[in-house]
VOGU-3710 file (C-alpha; in Angstrom, 3 decimals, decimal comma):
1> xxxxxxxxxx> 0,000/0,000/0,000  1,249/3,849/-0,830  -0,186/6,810/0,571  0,836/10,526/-0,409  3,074/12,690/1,063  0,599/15,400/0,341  -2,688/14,009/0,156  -4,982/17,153/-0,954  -2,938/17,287/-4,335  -3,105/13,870/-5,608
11> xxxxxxxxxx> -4,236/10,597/-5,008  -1,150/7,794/-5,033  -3,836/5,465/-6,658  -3,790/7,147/-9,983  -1,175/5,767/-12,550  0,283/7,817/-14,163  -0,280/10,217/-11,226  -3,466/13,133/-11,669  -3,444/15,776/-9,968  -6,294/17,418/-8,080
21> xxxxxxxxxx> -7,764/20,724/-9,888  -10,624/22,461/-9,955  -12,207/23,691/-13,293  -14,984/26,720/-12,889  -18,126/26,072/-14,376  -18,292/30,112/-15,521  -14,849/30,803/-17,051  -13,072/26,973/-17,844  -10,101/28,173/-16,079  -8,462/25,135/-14,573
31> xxxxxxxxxx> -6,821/26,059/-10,948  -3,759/23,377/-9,207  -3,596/23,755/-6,230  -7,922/23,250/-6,573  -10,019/26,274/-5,270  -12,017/25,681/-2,710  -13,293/29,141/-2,041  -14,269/30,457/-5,643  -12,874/31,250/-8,800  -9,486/33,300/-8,841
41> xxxxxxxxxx> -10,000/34,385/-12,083  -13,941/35,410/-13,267  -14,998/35,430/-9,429  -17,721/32,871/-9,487  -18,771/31,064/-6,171  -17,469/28,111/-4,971  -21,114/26,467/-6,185  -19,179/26,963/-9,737  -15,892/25,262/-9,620  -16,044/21,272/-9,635
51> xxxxxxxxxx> -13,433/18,922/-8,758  -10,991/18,074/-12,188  -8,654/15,449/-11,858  -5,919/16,709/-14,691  -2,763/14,850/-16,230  0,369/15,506/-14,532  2,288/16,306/-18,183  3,448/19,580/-19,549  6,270/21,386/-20,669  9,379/23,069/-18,873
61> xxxxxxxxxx> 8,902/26,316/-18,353  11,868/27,034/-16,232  14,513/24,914/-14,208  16,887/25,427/-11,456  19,451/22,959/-10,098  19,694/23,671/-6,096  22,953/22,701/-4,677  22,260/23,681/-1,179  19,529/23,018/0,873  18,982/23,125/4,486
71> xxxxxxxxxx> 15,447/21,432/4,578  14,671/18,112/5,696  12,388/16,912/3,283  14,984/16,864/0,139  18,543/16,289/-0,047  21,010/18,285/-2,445  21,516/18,447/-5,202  17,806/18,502/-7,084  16,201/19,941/-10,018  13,276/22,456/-9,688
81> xxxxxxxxxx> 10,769/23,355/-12,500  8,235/25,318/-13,414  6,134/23,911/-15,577  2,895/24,624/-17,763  0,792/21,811/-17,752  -1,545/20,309/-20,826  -4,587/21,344/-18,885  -3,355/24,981/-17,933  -1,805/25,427/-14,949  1,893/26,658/-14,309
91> xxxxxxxxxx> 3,113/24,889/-11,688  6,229/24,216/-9,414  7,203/20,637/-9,162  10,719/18,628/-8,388  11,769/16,900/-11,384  12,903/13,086/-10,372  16,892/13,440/-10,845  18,625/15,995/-11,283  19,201/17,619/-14,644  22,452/19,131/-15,823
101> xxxxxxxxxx> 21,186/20,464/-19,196  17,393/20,618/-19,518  15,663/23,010/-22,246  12,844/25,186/-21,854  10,150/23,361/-23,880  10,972/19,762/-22,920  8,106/17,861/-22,386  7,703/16,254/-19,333  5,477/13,783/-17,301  5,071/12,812/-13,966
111> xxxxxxxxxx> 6,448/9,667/-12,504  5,489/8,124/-8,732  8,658/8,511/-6,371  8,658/6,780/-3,189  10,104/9,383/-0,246  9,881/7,407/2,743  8,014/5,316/4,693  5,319/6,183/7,110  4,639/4,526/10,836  2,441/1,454/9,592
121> xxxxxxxxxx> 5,319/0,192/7,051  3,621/2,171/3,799  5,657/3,736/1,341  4,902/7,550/1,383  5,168/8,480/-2,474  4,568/12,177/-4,763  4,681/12,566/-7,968  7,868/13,716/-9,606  8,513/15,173/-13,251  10,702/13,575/-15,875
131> xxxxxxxxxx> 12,290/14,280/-19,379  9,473/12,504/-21,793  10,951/13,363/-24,788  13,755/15,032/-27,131  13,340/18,629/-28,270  13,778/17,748/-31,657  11,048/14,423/-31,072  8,266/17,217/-29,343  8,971/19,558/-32,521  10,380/22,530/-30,980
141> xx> 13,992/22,462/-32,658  14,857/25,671/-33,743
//
């Protein structure tokens, strides 16, 4: 058995991993982290947005290699990204090893990655992004 190390955002069930959005029912605009509260962008009432499970693909929008770290949760060196998803959303995720040379407009996919292990034996997993394809295979050679 898995369970999440952040269960609001996905659900460790799900392969290939989804992540939990919210979609409003007055504008179409897809929110990750979901909204709970109402729509960020048009304004419309919680009553509007709806639960969206979206695919955890996209394509690098940025990345940063972080060779120091003082947190607990991560050890040095990893690779953050920023990353615009098929369904919308720009996110910020950890990509699954770290990258010496990635290019903006890679796509990318997630993958599960097991963290830890929790008190009752489980492995504890998230979802974390890798390299799905070439540049020149994706079409965005220059």
């Amino acid at each position: 058995m898995t369970t999440a190390r952040q269960p609001g955002l996905y659900d460790p069930g799900e392969t290939p991993p989804q992540l939990r959005a919210s979609r409003c029912g007055a504008c179409e605009t897809v929110a990750f982290p979901a909204m709970t509260i109402g729509c960020e962008v048009c304004g419309a009432p919680a009553e509007r947005l709806a639960a969206s499970p979206i695919a955890a693909a996209g394509v690098l929008y940025s990345v940063a290699t972080v060779h120091l770290h003082h947190g607990k949760d991560i050890e040095a060196p990893f690779t953050m990204a920023e990353i615009e998803l098929d369904d919308g959303p720009l996110i910020r995720a950890t990509l699954r090893d770290v990258v010496d040379v990635a290019s903006i407009g890679q796509r990318v996919h997630a993958e599960w990655f097991t963290t830890g292990v929790d008190d009752d034996g489980n492995d504890v997993v998230e979802p974390r992004f890798v390299v799905s394809e070439s540049m020149e295979t994706a079409g965005t050679a220059s």
